[in-house]
N, C-alpha and C positions, 0 to 999 in steps of 0.2 A: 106667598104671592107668586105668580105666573112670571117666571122669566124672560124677558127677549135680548137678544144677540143678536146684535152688526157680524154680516157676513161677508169676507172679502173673501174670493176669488172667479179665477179663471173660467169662463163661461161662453164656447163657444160652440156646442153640441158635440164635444167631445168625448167621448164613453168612461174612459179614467176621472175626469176631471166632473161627470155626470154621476156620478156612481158614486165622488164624494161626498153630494149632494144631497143623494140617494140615503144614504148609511147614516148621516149625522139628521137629516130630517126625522127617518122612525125611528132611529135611537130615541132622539127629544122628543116626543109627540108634544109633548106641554110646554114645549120650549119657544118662544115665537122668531123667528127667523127674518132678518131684513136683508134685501139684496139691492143696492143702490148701482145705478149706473146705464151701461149700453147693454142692457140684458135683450136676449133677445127672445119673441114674443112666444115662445113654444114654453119657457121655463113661467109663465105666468099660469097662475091657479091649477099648476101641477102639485103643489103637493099643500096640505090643509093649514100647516105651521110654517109657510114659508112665503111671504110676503118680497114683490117683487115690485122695487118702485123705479121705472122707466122714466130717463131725463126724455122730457123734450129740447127739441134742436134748439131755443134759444137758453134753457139753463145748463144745458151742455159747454153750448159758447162760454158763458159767463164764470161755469165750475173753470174749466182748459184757461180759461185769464187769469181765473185769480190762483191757480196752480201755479201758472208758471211765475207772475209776480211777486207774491206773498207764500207760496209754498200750502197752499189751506187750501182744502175740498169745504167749500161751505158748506153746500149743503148735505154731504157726508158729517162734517164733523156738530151740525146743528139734530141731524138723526141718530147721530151716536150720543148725542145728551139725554136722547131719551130713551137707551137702551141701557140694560147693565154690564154690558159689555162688548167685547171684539172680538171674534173670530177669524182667524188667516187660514184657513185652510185651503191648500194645493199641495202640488209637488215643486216645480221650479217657481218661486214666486220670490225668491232670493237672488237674481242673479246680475251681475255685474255689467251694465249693459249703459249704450248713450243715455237714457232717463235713469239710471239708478240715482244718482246724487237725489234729482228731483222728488221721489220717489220716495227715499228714504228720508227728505225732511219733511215731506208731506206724511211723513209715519210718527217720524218723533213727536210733531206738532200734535199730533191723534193722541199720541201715547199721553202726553202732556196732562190730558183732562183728568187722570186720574182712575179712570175708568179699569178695569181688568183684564189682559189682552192675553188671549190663547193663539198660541202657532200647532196647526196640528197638519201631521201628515208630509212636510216641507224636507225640502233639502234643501243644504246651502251649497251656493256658487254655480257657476265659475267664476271665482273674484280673482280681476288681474291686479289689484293695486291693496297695500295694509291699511290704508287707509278705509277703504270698502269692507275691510275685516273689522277692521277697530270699532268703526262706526256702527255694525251689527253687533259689534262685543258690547256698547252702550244701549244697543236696543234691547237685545234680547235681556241682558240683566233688567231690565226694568219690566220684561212680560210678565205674566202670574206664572204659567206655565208653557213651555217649548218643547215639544218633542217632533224629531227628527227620523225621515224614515231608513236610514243611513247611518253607519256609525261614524264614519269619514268627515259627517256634517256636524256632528254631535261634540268626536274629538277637537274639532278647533273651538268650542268653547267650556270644556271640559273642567272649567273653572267657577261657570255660573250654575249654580245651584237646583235653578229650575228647567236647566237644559238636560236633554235624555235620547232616548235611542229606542225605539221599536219597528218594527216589519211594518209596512205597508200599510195604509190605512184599508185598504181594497182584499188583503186579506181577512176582512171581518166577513166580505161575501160567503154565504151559507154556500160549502163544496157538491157539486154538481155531480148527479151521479145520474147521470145520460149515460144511453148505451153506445161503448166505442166502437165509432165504425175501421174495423182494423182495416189500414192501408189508405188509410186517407190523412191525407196533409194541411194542415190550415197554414197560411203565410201573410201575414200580417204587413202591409206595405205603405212605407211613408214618400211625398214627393218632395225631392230634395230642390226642386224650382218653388215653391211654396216658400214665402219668406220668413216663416218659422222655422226655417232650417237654413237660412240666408248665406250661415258661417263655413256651411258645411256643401254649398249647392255644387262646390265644383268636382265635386264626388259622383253627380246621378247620372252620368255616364257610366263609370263602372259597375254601380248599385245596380243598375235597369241589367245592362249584360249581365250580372252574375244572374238574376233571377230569372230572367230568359232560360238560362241557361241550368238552372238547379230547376227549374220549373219543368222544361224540356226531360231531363233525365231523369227524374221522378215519374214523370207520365211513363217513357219508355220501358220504364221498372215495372209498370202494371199497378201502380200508387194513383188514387184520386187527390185531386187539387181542390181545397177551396180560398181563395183570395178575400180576405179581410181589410174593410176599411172603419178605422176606427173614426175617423174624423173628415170629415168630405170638406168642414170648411176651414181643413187645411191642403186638402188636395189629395188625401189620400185614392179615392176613386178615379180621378184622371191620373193617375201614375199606375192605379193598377190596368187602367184602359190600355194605354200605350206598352206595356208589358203583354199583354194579351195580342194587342197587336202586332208582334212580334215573337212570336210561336210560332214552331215549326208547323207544328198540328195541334192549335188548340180544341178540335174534337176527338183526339186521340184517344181519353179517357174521359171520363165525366168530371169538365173542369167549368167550376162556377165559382162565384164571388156574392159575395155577402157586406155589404155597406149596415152602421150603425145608425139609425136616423128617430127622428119621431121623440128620442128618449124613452125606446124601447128596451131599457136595459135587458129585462130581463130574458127576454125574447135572442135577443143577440147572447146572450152568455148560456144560453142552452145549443144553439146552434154551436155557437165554437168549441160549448166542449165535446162535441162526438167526434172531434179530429185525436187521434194517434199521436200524431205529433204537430208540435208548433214551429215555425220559422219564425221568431218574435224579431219583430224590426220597433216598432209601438213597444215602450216600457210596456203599458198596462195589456200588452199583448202577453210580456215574458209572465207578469204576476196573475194574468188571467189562469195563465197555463199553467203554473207552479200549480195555483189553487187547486184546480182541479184536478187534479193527479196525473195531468199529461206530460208526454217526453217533449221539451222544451230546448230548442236550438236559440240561445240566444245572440242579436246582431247589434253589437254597441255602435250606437251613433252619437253621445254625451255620454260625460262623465258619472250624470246619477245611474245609468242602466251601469257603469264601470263597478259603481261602488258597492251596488244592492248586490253584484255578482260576486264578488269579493264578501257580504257578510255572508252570502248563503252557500259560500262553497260551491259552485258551482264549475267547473274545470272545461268542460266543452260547448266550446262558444265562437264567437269570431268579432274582429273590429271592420267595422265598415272602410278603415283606411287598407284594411288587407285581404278585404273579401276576396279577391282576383284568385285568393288559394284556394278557398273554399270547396270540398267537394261532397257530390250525395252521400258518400258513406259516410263522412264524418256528420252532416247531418243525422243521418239514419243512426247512429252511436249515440243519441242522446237520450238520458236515463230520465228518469222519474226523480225529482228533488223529493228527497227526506226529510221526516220530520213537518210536515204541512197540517198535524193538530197543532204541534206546538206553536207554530206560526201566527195560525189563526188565533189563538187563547192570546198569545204577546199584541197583536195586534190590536187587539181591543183595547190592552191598554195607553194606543196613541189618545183614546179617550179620557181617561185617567183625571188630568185635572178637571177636564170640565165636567166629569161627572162630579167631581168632589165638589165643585164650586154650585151646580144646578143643586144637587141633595142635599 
């Protein structure tokens, strides 16, 4: 009998979070895919197995009241009755924030139904309180299967049985083998005024200066520039604008930029990899570029780009709270990560149970 699966996540034309999309649709081709919510209208009758059902503004109202009253997605948990199951797939979709409480009883109440619930591809935290731990220590024991793309995420529930650990889900992307244009730079830029980065916005003073600035002396080196935005509607493109606008000589050398849009994926991941090297700001900037076999500078601005760097051995890098040090050479010294079959081969198995449960 033909499978379908409740799909929760993150869905706002961003390339990472578009890409997961991507991979678990034609992985399943026979699998039926439900996406409930404020989707928005570019992800409709994109892909043939993946069914997109858009609240209108008054059952919108009506879901957000009885969320916040009673803690129940009605009409989420009335389409998961007629699904065989739950899929969470993202990256930060665990993190300890003003709605988590809310959030997570609206998960248990789901979980409740008996149904089979897969977490794939996820990291956990940043959880400030045990409480926000404990509380996922009772969720996830109760998943079919959890797997984390972090081992950091994985160790704090190292007890439950169906919790695990593999690379990336985005490492399943087939490795790109465009011809490298030597001396060209991709730099991948996030705007820290953008309130997805709310926690961290009193940093984009410094951020903007450093990249002026490693932008500027990269040109002067005889290096091309291409400026990456992975997600415009979080601002990525107005931060690279204002960056640009503050060049010494941005005709110096052949310096362009490249925005993600349309859910072009594959379009965008051919472009970026004819770059030499990455400046990853954008996680799925650093894991684009690992994939691909390019020398990758990565720039932590959370803890999950802290952790991934930490399971992959990765030594040269920088934190966004210490960029002001940063310089082109230390850029220019970064290698090619090792080992990117094996990655790829592990990562398929963030698929693991759901294949065992679809087969």
């Amino acid at each position: 009998m033909k499978k379908s699966m409740l799909l929760q996540m993150y869905l706002n034309e961003n390339f990472g979070d578009d890409m997961f999309l991507d991979l678990i649709a034609k992985r399943f081709p026979k699998v039926e895919f439900e996406l409930i919510g404020n989707i928005p209208q570019v992800y409709v009758n994109k892909y043939h197995n993946v069914k997109v059902y858009r609240l209108n503004p008054l059952r919108a109202k009506l879901d957000k009241l009885f969320r916040y009253v009673f803690h129940k997605n009605i009409y989420l948990d009335l389409r998961q009755s007629k699904n065989h199951g739950v899929v969470i797939l993202g990256g930060s979709v665990f993190m300890d924030k003003p709605l988590a409480k809310r959030i997570y009883k609206t998960r248990m109440n789901s979980i409740k139904c008996g149904k089979p619930f897969f977490v794939i591809g996820a990291n956990f935290g940043p959880a400030f309180s045990q409480l926000f731990v404990d509380n996922y220590h009772e969720f996830f024991a109760r998943c079919h299967d959890v797997c984390f793309r972090d081992s950091i995420s994985a160790d704090c529930f190292a007890d439950i049985e169906s919790v695990r650990y593999q690379p990336d889900v985005v490492f399943n992307m087939v490795k790109r083998d465009e011809e490298i244009l030597r001396g060209q730079v991709g730099i991948s830029i996030i705007d820290l005024e953008d309130g997805s980065h709310k926690t961290i916005g009193n940093l984009k003073s410094s951020y903007e200066k450093k990249m002026v600035e490693l932008i500027d002396d990269i040109l002067r080196g005889g290096y091309c520039v291409r400026l990456y935005s992975f997600c415009n509607k979080q601002g990525d493109l107005r931060a690279i604008n204002r960056i640009m606008g503050r060049l010494s000589n941005p005709n110096h050398v052949n310096l362009s930029s490249y925005y993600y849009h349309d859910l072009k994926l594959n379009e965008f991941d051919i472009d970026f990899a004819r770059n030499e090297y990455i400046i990853a700001t954008r996680f799925h900037s650093m894991i684009l570029g690992i994939k691909n076999g390019q020398k990758v500078f990565p720039i932590i601005y959370d803890d999950k780009t802290r952790s991934v760097i930490k399971d992959l051995n990765i030594k040269n890098y920088c934190d966004l709270k210490t960029i002001d040090s940063v310089t082109v050479s230390q850029v220019l010294e970064a290698n090619v990560v090792k080992g990117i079959e094996r990655l790829s081969k592990e990562a398929q198995l963030q698929f693991k149970g759901l294949d065992k449960y679809i087969s």
